[in-house]
C-alpha positions as CSV (number, residue, x, y, z in Angstrom):
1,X,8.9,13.0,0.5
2,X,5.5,13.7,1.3
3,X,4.0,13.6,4.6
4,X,0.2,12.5,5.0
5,X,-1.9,15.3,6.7
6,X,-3.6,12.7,9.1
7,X,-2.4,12.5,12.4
8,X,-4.9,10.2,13.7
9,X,-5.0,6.8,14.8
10,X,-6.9,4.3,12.2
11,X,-9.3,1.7,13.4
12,X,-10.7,-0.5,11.2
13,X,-11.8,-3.7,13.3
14,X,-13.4,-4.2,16.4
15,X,-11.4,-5.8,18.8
16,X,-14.2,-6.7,21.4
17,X,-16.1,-10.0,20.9
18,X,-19.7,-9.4,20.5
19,X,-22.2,-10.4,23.2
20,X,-25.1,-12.5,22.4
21,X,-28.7,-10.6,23.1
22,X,-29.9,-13.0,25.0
23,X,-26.7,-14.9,26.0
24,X,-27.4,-14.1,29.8
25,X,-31.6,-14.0,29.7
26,X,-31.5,-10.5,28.9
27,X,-32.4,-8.0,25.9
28,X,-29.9,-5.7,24.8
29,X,-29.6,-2.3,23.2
30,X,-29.3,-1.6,19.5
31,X,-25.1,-2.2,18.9
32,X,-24.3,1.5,17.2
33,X,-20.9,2.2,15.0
34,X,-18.9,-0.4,16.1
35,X,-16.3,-1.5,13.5
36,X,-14.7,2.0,12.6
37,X,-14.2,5.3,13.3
38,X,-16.3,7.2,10.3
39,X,-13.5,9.6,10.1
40,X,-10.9,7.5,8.5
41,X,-13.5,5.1,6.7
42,X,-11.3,5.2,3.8
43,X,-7.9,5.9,4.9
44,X,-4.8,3.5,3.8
45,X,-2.1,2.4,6.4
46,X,0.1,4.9,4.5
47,X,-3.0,7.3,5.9
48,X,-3.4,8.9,2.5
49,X,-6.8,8.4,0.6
50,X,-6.3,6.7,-2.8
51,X,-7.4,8.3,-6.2
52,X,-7.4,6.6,-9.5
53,X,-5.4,8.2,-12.1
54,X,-5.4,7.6,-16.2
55,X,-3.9,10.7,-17.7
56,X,-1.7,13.5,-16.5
57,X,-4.2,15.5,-16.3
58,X,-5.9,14.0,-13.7
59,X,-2.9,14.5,-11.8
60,X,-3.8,18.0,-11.2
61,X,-6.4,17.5,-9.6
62,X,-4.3,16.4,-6.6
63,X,-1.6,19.5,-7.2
64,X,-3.7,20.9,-3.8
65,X,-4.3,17.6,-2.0
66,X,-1.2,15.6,-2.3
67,X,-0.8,15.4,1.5
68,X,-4.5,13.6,1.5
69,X,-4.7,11.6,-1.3
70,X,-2.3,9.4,-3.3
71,X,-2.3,8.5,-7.0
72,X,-2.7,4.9,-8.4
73,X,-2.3,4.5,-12.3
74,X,-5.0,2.9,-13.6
75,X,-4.5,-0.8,-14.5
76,X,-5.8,-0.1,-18.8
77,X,-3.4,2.8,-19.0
78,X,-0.2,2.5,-21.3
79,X,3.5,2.3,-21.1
80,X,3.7,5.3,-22.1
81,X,1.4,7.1,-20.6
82,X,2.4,5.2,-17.4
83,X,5.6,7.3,-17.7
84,X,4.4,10.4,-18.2
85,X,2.3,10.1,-15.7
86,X,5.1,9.3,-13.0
87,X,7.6,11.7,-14.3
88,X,4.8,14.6,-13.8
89,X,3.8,13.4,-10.9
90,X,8.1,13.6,-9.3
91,X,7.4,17.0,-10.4
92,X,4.0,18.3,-8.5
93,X,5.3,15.6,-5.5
94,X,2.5,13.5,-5.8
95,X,2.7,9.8,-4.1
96,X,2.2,7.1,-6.5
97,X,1.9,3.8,-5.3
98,X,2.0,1.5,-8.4
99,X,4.5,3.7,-10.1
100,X,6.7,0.4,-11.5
101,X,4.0,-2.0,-12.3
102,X,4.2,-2.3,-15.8
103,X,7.2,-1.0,-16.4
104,X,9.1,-3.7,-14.4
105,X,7.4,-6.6,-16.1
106,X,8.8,-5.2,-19.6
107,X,12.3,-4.8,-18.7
108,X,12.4,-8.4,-17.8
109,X,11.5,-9.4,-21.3
Protein backbone atom coordinates (compact mmCIF):
# COMPACT_ATOMS: atom_id res chain seq x y z
CA UNK A 1 0.00 0.00 0.00
CA UNK A 2 1.15 3.29 -0.78
CA UNK A 3 1.43 6.07 1.51
CA UNK A 4 0.83 9.74 0.16
CA UNK A 5 3.96 12.05 0.77
CA UNK A 6 1.71 14.90 2.14
CA UNK A 7 1.54 15.38 5.67
CA UNK A 8 -0.39 18.41 5.70
CA UNK A 9 -3.68 19.45 6.62
CA UNK A 10 -6.15 20.31 3.50
CA UNK A 11 -8.38 23.30 3.53
CA UNK A 12 -10.50 23.85 0.84
CA UNK A 13 -13.42 26.15 2.25
CA UNK A 14 -13.54 29.08 4.35
CA UNK A 15 -15.26 28.52 7.35
CA UNK A 16 -15.61 32.24 8.44
CA UNK A 17 -18.71 34.16 7.21
CA UNK A 18 -17.80 37.10 5.22
CA UNK A 19 -18.30 40.63 6.56
CA UNK A 20 -20.09 43.14 4.46
CA UNK A 21 -17.77 46.40 3.51
CA UNK A 22 -19.91 48.61 4.66
CA UNK A 23 -22.13 46.47 7.03
CA UNK A 24 -20.95 48.64 10.12
CA UNK A 25 -20.39 52.32 8.14
CA UNK A 26 -16.99 51.47 7.48
CA UNK A 27 -14.57 50.54 4.36
CA UNK A 28 -12.64 47.52 4.48
CA UNK A 29 -9.44 46.21 3.16
CA UNK A 30 -8.96 44.17 -0.03
CA UNK A 31 -10.06 40.24 1.33
CA UNK A 32 -6.60 38.35 0.23
CA UNK A 33 -6.47 34.31 -0.26
CA UNK A 34 -9.16 33.28 1.63
CA UNK A 35 -10.68 29.99 0.48
CA UNK A 36 -7.48 27.73 0.37
CA UNK A 37 -4.27 27.11 1.18
CA UNK A 38 -2.26 27.42 -2.47
CA UNK A 39 -0.21 24.57 -1.35
CA UNK A 40 -2.71 21.85 -1.63
CA UNK A 41 -4.87 23.58 -4.43
CA UNK A 42 -5.20 20.37 -6.06
CA UNK A 43 -4.80 17.79 -3.50
CA UNK A 44 -7.66 14.87 -3.14
CA UNK A 45 -8.89 13.72 0.43
CA UNK A 46 -6.71 10.65 -0.30
CA UNK A 47 -3.93 13.67 -0.43
CA UNK A 48 -2.51 12.30 -3.65
CA UNK A 49 -2.69 14.58 -6.87
CA UNK A 50 -4.68 12.83 -9.66
CA UNK A 51 -3.14 12.11 -13.22
CA UNK A 52 -5.06 10.92 -16.19
CA UNK A 53 -3.83 7.71 -17.63
CA UNK A 54 -4.71 6.03 -21.25
CA UNK A 55 -1.86 3.60 -21.96
CA UNK A 56 0.71 1.82 -19.95
CA UNK A 57 3.07 3.89 -20.86
CA UNK A 58 1.91 6.71 -19.29
CA UNK A 59 2.13 4.83 -16.24
CA UNK A 60 5.78 5.47 -16.13
CA UNK A 61 5.64 8.58 -15.84
CA UNK A 62 4.49 8.16 -12.27
CA UNK A 63 7.22 5.07 -11.58
CA UNK A 64 9.05 8.31 -9.46
CA UNK A 65 6.00 10.01 -8.10
CA UNK A 66 3.57 7.44 -6.98
CA UNK A 67 3.57 8.77 -3.38
CA UNK A 68 2.23 12.22 -5.09
CA UNK A 69 0.09 11.44 -7.63
CA UNK A 70 -2.45 8.69 -8.37
CA UNK A 71 -3.59 7.21 -11.64
CA UNK A 72 -7.23 7.45 -13.12
CA UNK A 73 -7.89 5.40 -16.44
CA UNK A 74 -9.28 7.38 -18.74
CA UNK A 75 -13.03 7.02 -19.39
CA UNK A 76 -12.39 6.19 -23.80
CA UNK A 77 -9.87 3.60 -22.90
CA UNK A 78 -10.60 -0.19 -23.54
CA UNK A 79 -11.26 -3.35 -21.69
CA UNK A 80 -8.31 -4.43 -22.52
CA UNK A 81 -6.24 -1.90 -22.23
CA UNK A 82 -7.97 -1.10 -18.91
CA UNK A 83 -6.34 -4.32 -17.71
CA UNK A 84 -3.12 -3.95 -18.75
CA UNK A 85 -3.02 -0.88 -17.44
CA UNK A 86 -4.01 -2.10 -13.77
CA UNK A 87 -1.94 -5.18 -13.83
CA UNK A 88 1.27 -2.89 -14.65
CA UNK A 89 0.35 -0.57 -12.42
CA UNK A 90 0.19 -3.65 -9.08
CA UNK A 91 3.55 -4.01 -10.39
CA UNK A 92 5.31 -0.29 -10.22
CA UNK A 93 2.70 0.27 -6.94
CA UNK A 94 0.89 2.84 -8.51
CA UNK A 95 -2.73 3.87 -6.80
CA UNK A 96 -5.42 3.59 -9.18
CA UNK A 97 -8.65 4.83 -8.23
CA UNK A 98 -11.13 3.66 -11.03
CA UNK A 99 -9.33 0.42 -11.44
CA UNK A 100 -12.93 -1.76 -11.66
CA UNK A 101 -14.98 0.58 -13.60
CA UNK A 102 -15.61 -1.09 -16.67
CA UNK A 103 -14.64 -4.14 -15.86
CA UNK A 104 -17.38 -4.66 -13.16
CA UNK A 105 -20.17 -3.51 -15.45
CA UNK A 106 -19.18 -6.45 -17.94
CA UNK A 107 -19.12 -9.21 -15.65
CA UNK A 108 -22.66 -8.41 -14.75
CA UNK A 109 -23.72 -9.07 -18.30
Amino acid sequence: MVVPLLTKKITKKRVKRFKRPQSDRKIYVKLFHHSMVLKTRHYLPNRFKKFEVNNVADLELLMMHNRTYRAEIGHSVSIMMRKLVVQRAEQLDIVVTNKLARLRSQEDE
